[in-house]
C-alpha positions in Angstrom: 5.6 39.3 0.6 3.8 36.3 0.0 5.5 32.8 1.4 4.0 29.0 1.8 5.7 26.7 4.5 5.5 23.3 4.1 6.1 21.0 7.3 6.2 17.5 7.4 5.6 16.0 10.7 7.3 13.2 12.0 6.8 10.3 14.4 3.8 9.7 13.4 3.7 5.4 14.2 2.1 2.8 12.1 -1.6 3.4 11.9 -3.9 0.7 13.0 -7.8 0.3 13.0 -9.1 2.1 15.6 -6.7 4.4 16.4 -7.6 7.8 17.0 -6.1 10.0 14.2 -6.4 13.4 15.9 -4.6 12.0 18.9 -1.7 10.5 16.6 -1.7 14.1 15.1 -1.8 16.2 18.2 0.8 13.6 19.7 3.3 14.5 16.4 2.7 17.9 16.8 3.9 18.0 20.3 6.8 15.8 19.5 7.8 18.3 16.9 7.2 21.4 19.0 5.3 22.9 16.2 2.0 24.9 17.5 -0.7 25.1 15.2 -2.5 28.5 13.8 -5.3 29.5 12.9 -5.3 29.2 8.6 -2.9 26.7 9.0 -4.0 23.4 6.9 -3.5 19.7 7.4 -2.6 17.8 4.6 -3.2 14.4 5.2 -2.4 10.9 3.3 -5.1 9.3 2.8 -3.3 5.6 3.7 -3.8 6.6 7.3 -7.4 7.9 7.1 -8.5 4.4 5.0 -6.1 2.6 7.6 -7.5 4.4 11.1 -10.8 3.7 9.5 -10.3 -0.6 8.8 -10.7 -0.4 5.2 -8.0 -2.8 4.9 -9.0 -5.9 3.4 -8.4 -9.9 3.8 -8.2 -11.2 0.1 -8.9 -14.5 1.7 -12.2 -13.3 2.8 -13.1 -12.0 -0.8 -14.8 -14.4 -3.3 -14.3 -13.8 -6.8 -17.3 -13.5 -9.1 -17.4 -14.2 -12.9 -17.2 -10.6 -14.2 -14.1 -10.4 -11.7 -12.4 -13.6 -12.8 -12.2 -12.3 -16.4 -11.3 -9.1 -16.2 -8.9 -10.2 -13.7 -7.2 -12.0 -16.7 -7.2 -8.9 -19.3 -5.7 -6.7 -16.5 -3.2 -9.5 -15.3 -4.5 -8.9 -12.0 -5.6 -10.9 -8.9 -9.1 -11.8 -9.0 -9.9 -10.9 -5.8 -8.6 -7.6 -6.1 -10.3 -7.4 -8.7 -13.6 -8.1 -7.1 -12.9 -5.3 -4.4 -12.0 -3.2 -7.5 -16.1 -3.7 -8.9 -17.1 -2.8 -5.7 -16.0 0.3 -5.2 -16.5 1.3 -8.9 -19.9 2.6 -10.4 -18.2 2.0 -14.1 -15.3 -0.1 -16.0 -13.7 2.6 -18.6 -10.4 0.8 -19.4 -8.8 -2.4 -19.0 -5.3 -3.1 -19.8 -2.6 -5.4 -19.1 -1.5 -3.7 -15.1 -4.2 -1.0 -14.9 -8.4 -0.5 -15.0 -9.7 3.1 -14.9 -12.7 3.2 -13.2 -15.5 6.0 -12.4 -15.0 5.2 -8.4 -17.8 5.2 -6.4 -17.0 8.9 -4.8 -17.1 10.3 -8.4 -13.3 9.9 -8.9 -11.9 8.9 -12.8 -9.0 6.9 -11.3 -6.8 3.6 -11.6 -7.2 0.7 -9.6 -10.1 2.2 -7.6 -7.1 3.6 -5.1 -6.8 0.0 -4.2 -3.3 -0.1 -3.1 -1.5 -2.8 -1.4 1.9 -0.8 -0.7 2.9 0.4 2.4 0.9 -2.5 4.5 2.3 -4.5 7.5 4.8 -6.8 6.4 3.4 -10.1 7.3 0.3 -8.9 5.3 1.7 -7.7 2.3 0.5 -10.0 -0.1 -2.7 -11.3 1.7 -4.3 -7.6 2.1 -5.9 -4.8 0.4 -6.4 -1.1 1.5 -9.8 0.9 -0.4 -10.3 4.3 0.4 -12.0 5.9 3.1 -15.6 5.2 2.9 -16.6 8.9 2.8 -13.2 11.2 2.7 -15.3 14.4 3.1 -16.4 13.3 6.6 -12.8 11.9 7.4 -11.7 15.6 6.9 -14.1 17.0 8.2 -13.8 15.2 12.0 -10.1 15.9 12.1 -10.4 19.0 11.6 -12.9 19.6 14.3 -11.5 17.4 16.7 -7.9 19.1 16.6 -9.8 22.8 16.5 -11.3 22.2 19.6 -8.7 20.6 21.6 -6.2 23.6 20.6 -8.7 26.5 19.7 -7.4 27.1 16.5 -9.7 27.6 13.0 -7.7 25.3 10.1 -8.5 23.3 7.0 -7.8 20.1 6.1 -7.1 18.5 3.2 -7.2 14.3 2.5 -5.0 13.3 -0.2 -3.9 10.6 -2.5 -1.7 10.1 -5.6 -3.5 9.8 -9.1 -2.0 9.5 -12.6 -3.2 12.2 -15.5 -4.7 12.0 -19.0 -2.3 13.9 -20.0 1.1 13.0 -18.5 3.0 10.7 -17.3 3.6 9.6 -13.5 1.4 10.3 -10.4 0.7 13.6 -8.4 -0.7 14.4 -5.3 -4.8 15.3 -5.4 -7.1 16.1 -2.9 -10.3 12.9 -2.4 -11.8 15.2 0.4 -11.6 18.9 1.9 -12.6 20.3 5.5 -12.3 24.3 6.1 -10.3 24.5 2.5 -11.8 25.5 -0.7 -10.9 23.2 -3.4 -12.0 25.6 -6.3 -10.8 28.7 -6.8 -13.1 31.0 -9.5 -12.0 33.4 -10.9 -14.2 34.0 -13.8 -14.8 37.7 -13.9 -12.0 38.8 -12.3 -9.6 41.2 -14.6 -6.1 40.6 -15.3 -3.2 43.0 -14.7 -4.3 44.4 -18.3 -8.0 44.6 -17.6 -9.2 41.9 -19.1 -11.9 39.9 -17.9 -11.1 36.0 -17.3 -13.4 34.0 -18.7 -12.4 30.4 -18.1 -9.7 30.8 -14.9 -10.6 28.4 -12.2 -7.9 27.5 -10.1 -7.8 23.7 -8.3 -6.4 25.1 -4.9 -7.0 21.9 -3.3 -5.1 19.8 -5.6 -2.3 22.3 -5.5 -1.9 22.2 -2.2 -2.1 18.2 -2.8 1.0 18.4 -5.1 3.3 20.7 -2.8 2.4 18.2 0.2 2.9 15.4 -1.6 6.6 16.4 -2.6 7.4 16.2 1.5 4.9 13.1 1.4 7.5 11.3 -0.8 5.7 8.0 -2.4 7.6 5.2 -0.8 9.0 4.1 2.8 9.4 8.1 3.8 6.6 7.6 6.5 5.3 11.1 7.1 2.0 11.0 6.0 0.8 14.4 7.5 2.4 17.8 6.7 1.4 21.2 7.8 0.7 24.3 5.1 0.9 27.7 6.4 0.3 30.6 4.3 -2.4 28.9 2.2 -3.2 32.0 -0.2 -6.8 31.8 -0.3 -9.9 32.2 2.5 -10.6 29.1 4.1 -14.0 28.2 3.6 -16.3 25.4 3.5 -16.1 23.8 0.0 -16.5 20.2 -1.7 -14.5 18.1 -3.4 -17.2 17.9 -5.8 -16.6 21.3 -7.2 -13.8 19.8 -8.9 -15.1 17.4 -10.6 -15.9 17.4 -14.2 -19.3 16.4 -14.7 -19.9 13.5 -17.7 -20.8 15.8 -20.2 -17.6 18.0 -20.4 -15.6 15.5 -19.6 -13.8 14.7 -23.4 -12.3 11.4 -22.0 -14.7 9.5 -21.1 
């Protein structure tokens, strides 16, 4: 019988620059008297990573340029978010009144550039910014080998955050970078329960995975921003996020 366990972690504290995030993790993990296995995967928000990492921002720091300035006033936005927002984007694809979709530096099609300003210390709330991490594929990657080694086990991990959809409403949980976890399933080639050969079926384990996590996650003041899969139903591998992104040419949207 198949089964997936979902475990959120708690106690993990605020997260400040600097801090170590495998030693926060191990710390939780202890705390909760949960022992990790090997195939086990670490989801992980990415609010943490960006924040361990000191990719928050002083919008007094930040100088608005022209370009920022009036987009700024189609999007309604601050225009030195705004100027963060150029900077992490390689193209503009929408502006509206509250939201630009960008093509995001990593390759993303996303609002806002993941710029977020939620969920920041209080007495910076409106004076701060946090982008994400710089390079989330390395993030994952260096958790995952730092926990491995200090407790010998093989995992994955996963870094996530919320995005909206072309095609529906609200956001979801989606994986930004992968360590140990393959974030494309293929199963073209493959025969059905009737024979048939699949054709098109690729399956976005990663992002799945995102999705269930994020349900424990929550998307406000819950504060458990690392959960623990166990019974992942696919190989752990080395993978990319890459393999889930549509490249320009198939990609009907843009």
């Amino acid at each position: 019988m198949k089964s997936l366990s979902l475990t959120a972690l708690h106690g993990i504290p605020e997260v400040r620059a600097g801090d170590c995030l495998s030693a926060l993790v191990l710390s939780a993990l202890a705390d909760n008297g949960y022992g990790l296995e090997s195939g086990d995967v670490l989801v992980v928000a990415q609010k943490i990573v960006s924040k361990a990492e000191g990719r928050c921002v002083r919008l007094d720091t930040v100088r608005p340029s022209p370009r920022a300035e009036q987009l700024a006033h189609s999007a309604q936005k601050d225009p030195r978010v705004m100027e963060l927002l150029l900077g992490e984007s390689t193209q503009i694809l929408r502006v509206k009144p509250g939201v630009v979709i960008v093509e995001h530096r990593l390759g993303f099609i996303m609002a806002n550039a993941g710029i977020d300003q939620s969920n920041m210390d209080p007495s910076d709330h409106d004076s701060t910014a946090l982008l994400l991490p710089a390079d989330p594929e390395a993030s994952a990657r260096r958790l995952r080998d730092e926990i491995a080694a200090a407790l010998a086990v093989q995992i994955g991990v996963v870094v996530i955050d919320s995005f909206g959809r072309a095609w529906r409403n609200g956001v979801t949980g989606i994986a930004i970078g992968v360590a140990g976890v393959p974030a494309l399933i293929d199963m073209r080639g493959k025969l059905d329960r009737n024979g048939r050969e699949l054709r098109v079926t690729q399956i976005a384990a990663a992002d799945e995975l995102a999705a269930a996590a994020s349900l424990l996650m929550g998307q406000a003041d819950e504060g458990l921003p690392v959960v623990v899969a166990r019974g992942f139903p696919y190989a752990l591998r080395e993978s990319a996020i890459q393999e889930v992104l549509r490249p320009r040419e198939q990609d009907l949207f843009r």
